[in-house]
N, C-alpha and C positions, 0 to 999 in steps of 0.2 A: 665341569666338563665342557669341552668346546663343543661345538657342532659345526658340519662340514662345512658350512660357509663362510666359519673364523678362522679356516686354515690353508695354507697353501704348500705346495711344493718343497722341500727344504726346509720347513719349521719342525724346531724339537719337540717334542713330548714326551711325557713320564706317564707309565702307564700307572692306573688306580688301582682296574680290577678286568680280567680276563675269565673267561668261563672255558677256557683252553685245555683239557689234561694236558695232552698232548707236545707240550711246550713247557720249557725250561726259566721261560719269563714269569718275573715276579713284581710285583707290586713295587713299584722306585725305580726298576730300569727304565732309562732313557734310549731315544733312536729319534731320526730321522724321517720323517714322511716323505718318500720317494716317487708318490703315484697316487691318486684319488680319484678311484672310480664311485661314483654315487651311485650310477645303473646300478650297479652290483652292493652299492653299500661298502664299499671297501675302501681301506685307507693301507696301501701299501707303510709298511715302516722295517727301514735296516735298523734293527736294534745292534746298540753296543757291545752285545756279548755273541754278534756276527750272525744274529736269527735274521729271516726278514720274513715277515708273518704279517698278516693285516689286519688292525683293527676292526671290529665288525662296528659300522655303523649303530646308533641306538643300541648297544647290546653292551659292547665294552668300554669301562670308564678311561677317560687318559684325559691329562689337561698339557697345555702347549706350556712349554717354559721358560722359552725365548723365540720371537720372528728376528 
């Protein structure tokens, strides 16, 4: 798993594991990182399947898959 400061703007990621009900995202979709707020812990991502939902900082696993 990355952590915020191996990532930037525009790099992909596949998510591992979200604690989400909530959401339609599953463990191997891929998106986009659109916005990285750390105040907040948050990692904005347009996922593939057209969610945009944000990582929660230390809580959700996701690794980058390409810069």
């Amino acid at each position: 798993m990355a952590g915020a400061k191996d990532i930037k703007v525009g790099d992909r990621v596949e998510l591992l594991e979200m604690e989400d009900s909530f959401t339609n995202l599953q463990k191997g979709d891929k998106g986009t990182i659109t916005e990285i707020e750390e105040d907040q812990e948050l990692i904005w991502v347009k996922w593939d399947n057209g969610e945009k939902l944000a990582l929660l900082i230390g809580i959700d696993k996701y690794r980058v898959v390409n810069k």
